[in-house]
N, C-alpha and C positions, 0 to 999 in steps of 0.2 A: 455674471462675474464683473460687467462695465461697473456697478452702482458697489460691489464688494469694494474694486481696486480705487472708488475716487476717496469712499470713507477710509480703504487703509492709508491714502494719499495725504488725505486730511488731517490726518491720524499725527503720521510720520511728522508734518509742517509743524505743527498744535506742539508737541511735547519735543521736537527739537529746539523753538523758541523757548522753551524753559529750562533748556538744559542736560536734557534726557541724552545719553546714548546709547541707550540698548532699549530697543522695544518690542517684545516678544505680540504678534498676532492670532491668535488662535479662529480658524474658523471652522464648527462643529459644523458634519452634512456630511451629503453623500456625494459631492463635487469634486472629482478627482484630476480635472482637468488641470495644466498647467498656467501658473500666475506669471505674468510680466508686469516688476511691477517699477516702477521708474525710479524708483530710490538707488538703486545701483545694488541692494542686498539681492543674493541667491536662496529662492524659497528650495524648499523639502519636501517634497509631496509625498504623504504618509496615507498607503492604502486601508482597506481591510488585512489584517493581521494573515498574510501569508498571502495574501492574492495581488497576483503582476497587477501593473498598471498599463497593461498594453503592451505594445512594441518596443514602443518609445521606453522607456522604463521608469528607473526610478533617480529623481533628482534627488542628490544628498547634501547639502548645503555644508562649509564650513563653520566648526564649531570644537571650538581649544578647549570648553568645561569639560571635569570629567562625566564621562558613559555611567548613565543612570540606569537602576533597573527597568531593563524592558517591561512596557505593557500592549500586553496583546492588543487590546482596545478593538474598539469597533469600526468608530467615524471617520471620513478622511478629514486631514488636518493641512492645515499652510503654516508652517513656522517660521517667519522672517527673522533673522538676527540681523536688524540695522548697523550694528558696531563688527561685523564680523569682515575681517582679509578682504579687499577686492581680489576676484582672483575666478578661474575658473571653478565650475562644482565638477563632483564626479557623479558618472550615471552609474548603477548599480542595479543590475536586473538580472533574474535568472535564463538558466540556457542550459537545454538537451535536459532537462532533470529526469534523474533515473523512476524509471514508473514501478508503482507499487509491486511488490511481490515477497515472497516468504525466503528470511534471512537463516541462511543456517547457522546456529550459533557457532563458536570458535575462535578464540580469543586472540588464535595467531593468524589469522586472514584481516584483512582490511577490505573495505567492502563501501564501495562510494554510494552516497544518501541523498548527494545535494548537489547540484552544480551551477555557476554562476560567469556572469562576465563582467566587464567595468573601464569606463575610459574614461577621459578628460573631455570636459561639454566643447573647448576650443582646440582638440585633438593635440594640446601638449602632453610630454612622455610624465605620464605617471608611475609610481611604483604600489604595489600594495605594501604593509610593513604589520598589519597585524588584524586580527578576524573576531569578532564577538560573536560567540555561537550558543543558540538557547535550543535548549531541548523539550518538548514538550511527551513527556514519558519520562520512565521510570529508570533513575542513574544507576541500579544495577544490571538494567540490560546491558551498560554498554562498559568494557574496563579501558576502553582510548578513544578520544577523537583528536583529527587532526586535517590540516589546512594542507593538499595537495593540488600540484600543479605540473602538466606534462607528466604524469607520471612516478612524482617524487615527492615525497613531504616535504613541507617546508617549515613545518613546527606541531606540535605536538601539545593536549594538555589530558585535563578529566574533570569529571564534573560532579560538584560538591554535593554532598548525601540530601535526602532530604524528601518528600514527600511532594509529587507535581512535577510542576517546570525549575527546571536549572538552567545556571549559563554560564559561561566561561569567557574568558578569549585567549588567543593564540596570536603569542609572539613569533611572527615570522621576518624579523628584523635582520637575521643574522640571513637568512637567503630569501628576500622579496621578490615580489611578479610582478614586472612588468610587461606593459603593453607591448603588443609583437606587430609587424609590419601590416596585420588589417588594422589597426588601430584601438583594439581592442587585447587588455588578459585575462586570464582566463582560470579559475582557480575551481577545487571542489572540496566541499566537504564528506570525511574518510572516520568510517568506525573499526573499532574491533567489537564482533560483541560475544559478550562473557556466555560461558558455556550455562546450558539450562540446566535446571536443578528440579530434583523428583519433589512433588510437594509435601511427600512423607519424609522426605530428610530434612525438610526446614519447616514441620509442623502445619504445613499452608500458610506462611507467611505470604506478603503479595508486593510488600517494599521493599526496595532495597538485595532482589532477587530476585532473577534471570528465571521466568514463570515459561512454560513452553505456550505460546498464545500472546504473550507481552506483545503491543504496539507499539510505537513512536516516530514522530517526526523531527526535523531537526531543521536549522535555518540561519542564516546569518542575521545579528541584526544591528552589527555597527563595525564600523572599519575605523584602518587607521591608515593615511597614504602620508604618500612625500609626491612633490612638484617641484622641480628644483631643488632648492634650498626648505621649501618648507614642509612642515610636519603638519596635519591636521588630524586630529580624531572626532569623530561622527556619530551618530546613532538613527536608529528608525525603524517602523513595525518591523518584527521578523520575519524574514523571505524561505515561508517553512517549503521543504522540498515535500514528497511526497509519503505518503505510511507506508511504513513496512512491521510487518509481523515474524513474530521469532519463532525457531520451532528447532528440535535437535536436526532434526533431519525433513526429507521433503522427497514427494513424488514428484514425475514428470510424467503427462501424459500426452499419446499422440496418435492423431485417426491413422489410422491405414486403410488403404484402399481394398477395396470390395471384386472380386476376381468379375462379378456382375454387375452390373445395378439394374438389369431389367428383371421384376415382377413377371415370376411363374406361376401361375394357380396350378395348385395342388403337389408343388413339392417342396422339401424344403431349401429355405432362402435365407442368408446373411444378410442383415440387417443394419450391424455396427460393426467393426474393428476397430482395436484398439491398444496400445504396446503401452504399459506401466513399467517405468523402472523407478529405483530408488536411488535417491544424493549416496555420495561415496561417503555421508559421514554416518549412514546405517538406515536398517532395515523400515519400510514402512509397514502398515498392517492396514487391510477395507474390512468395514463393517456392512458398509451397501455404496451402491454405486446404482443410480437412480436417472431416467432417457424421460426427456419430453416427445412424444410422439403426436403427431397430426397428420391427416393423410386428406386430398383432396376426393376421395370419392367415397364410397360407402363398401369399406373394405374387412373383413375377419382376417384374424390370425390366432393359430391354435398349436400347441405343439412345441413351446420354448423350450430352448434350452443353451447351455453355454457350453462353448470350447475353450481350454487351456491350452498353445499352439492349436496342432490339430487334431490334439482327442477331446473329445468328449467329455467334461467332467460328471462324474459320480453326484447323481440328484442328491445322494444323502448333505454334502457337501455346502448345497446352497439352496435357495428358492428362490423362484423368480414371481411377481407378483405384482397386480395392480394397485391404483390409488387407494383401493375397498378391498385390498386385501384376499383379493380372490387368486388362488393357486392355478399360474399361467401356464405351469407346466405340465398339469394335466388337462385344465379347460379353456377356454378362449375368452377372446376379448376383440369387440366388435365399434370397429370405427365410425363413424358420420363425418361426413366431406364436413373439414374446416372445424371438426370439435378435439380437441388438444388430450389424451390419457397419459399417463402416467406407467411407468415400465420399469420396476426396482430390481435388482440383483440383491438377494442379502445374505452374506455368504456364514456359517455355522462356524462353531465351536470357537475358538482363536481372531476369526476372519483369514481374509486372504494376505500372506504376507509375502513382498515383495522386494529382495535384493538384487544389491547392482545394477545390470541390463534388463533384469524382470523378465519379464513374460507379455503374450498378444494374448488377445483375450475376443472372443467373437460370439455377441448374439444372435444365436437364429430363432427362425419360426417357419410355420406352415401357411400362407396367404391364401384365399379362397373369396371367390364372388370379385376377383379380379375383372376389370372391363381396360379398354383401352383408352388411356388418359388417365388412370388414376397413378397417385404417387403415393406415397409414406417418407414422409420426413423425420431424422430423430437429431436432438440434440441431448446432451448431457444436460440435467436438470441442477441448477445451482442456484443457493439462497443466498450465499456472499452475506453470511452473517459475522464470518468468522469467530464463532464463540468457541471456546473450547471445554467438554465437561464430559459428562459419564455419560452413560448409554442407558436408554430406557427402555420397557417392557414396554414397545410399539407396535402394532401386529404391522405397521408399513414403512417402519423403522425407515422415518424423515425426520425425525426432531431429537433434541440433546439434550440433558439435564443437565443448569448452566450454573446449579448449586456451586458453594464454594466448597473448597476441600473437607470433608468430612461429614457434609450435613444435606448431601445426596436427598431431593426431594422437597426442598425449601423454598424452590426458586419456580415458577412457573419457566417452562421447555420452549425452547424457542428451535425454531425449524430448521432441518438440515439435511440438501439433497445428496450429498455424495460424504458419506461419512467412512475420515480413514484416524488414523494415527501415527504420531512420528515415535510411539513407544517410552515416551518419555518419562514416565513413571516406574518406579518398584515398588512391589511387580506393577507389570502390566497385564491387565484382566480382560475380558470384555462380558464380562458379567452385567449385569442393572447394577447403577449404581447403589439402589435399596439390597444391594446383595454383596456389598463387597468389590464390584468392579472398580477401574482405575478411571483419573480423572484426563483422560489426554488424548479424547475424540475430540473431532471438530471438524469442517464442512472442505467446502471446497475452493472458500477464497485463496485467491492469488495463486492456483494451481495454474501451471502452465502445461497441456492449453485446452481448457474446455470449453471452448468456444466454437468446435468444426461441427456442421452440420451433415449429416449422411442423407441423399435423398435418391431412391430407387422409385423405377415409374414403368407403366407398364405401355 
């Protein structure tokens, strides 16, 4: 950076002797570090398009031209404005941002995407007075955004039609945020998003309409403050918060504890527990629900089967079954210390559908060639692809047909361990989609919480 900062020095002397007052610097790279540079101008540090710069955050230099279109860009940049206000910069960095998960649509909830902070580099009272906000997703997902703070909008807009990224800003002049006694304010960005639409009622269109599966992220990427007396407006890469995926509705699942965890040979044993319910904005539907299993020693198990509370469900019902497709509930399946199998639930006709508080759900088995020290660990098995699409004629029913709407079979299947639905289709089928089924299966991203591990041991 020493031999950057003497040529920008050089620079700055060179073309002020001639006259110059404004001299834009650009420096292409991956140097994100902060510039001090002795001209008295406040640089900009402009990261990778959505990614912090640290702690520290992000320096936003003043600048009275108007806010160009954002570009995402790649390189980080140093922009000096030699002619621009002495005056403090503001730091502009994100804080607490909400982590990825599945948005139920609804157009009358407000639902935070983003969140940020901002203060003055010489700790004077700043106010915020207006927000640039880019979307990068589809402006029918969303029918409002807006600039909240403690709790309260502070302005309002929406974001113009059109195919990719959009961006807006948001007047918040008539009620601004200001910095609170940590010396820091503190704002976020606030969606509605538009109710999901069957893709037989808008023909499979895919723009300009709230698709159940729709992604997007959202981010600020230029402000407008007051210092005193004065007004400055700003720009810089967009500070994207995190993805989220849309869906009419959504399960929650959650482990429950096991009355045992110590391995009996030769009776039967509870393996997993598990309580599904559904969002109050309607019913979910599973088509399988798929355990990663590994066990430290050289274990069988013979004998599957599942509980709904505490009966028994009816075999007709479902099948349970390995990686290879071999029926678990009449035959076995035999482990090797530290080699990982595969344990599907895949439940018949409709699948298993699941209102309000739902249901607990418990797989058992028979264990056998038990020794002391051996364990069996299971987790939910998840591809986090989040695709969403028809159902296929799988014998191990883990993958999805990610064809578009109506042309089931076009597309090569991409994989998928816990396959449910939010029903979001008319009708909804669970047919092959070569037969007429509905397009609004999909996996098990962003379900909360498939991440608990069951592990019994003898």
């Amino acid at each position: 950076m020493n031999s950057i900062k003497q040529i920008a020095l050089a620079l700055v002397a060179l073309m002020a002797m001639n006259g110059c007052t404004t001299i834009n610097i650009i420096f292409g790279g991956s140097d994100s570090s902060r510039a001090e540079l002795d001209s008295g101008a406040r640089p900009m540090l402009m990261g990778d398009a959505g990614i912090p710069m640290g702690d520290a955050g992000m320096y936003v230099a003043s600048d009275a031209a108007p806010l160009p279109t954002p570009d995402a860009g790649s390189d980080s940049a140093v922009i000096v404005e030699a002619d621009a206000a002495i005056g403090p910069a503001i730091i502009i960095e994100p804080h607490t941002m909400r982590q990825s998960t599945i948005l139920v649509a609804g157009p009358d909830v407000w639902q935070n995407v983003a969140s940020y902070r901002f203060r003055a580099s010489d700790g004077s009272i700043a106010s915020l007075e207006g927000v640039n906000v880019m979307l990068d997703g589809d402006y029918g997902d969303l029918t409002q955004v807006s600039i909240a703070s403690e709790g309260v909008i502070r302005g309002s807009g929406t974001f113009p039609s059109g195919a990719g990224s959009s961006y807006t800003r948001i007047d918040i002049t008539g009620s601004p945020i200001s910095v609170g006694t940590d010396g820091y304010g503190y704002f976020q960005i606030w969606v509605r998003v538009a109710n999901v639409q069957s893709s037989a009622s808008v023909s499979g269109a895919t723009v300009g309409v709230c698709n159940s599966g729709d992604r997007f992220r959202l981010g600020a990427y230029g402000i407008e403050y007051r210092i005193g007396s004065t007004v400055e407006s700003t720009h810089f890469d967009p500070m994207y918060g995190n993805e989220f995926v849309v869906r009419r509705t959504k399960p929650t699942v959650t482990r429950q504890s096991l009355s045992t965890t110590t391995l009996a040979d030769g009776s039967s044993q509870d393996l997993y527990r598990f309580q599904v319910s559904a969002d109050s904005a309607g019913s979910v539907s599973f088509h399988s629900i798929a355990f990663t299993a590994i066990s430290s020693g050289d274990l069988t198990f013979s004998g599957f089967g599942l509980r709904r509370g505490s009966t028994l469900m009816n075999t007709a019902d479902y099948d349970i079954v390995d990686e290879y497709a071999n029926n678990l509930e009449a035959g076995a399946i035999s482990f090797s210390s530290g080699v990982s199998h595969r344990l599907i639930i895949v439940f018949h006709d409709d699948g298993e559908t699941v209102t309000g508080s739902g249901s607990s759900y418990t797989l058992q088995a028979v264990p056998s060639d038990v020794h002391a020290g051996d364990t069996i660990s299971l987790t939910f098995h998840r591809t986090l692809n989040g695709s969403t699409g028809y159902l296929l004629d799988d014998p191990i029913h883990s993958a999805l047909d990610v064809s578009p709407w109506g042309s089931a079979g076009t597309v090569p299947p991409i994989a998928a361990g816990f396959i449910w639905s939010d029903l979001s289709e008319v009708p909804h089928s669970d047919f092959y989609g070569c037969c007429g089924g509905s397009r609004d299966w999909t996996d098990g991203l962003y379900i909360e919480d498939l991440t608990q591990t069951q592990t019994l041991s003898r």
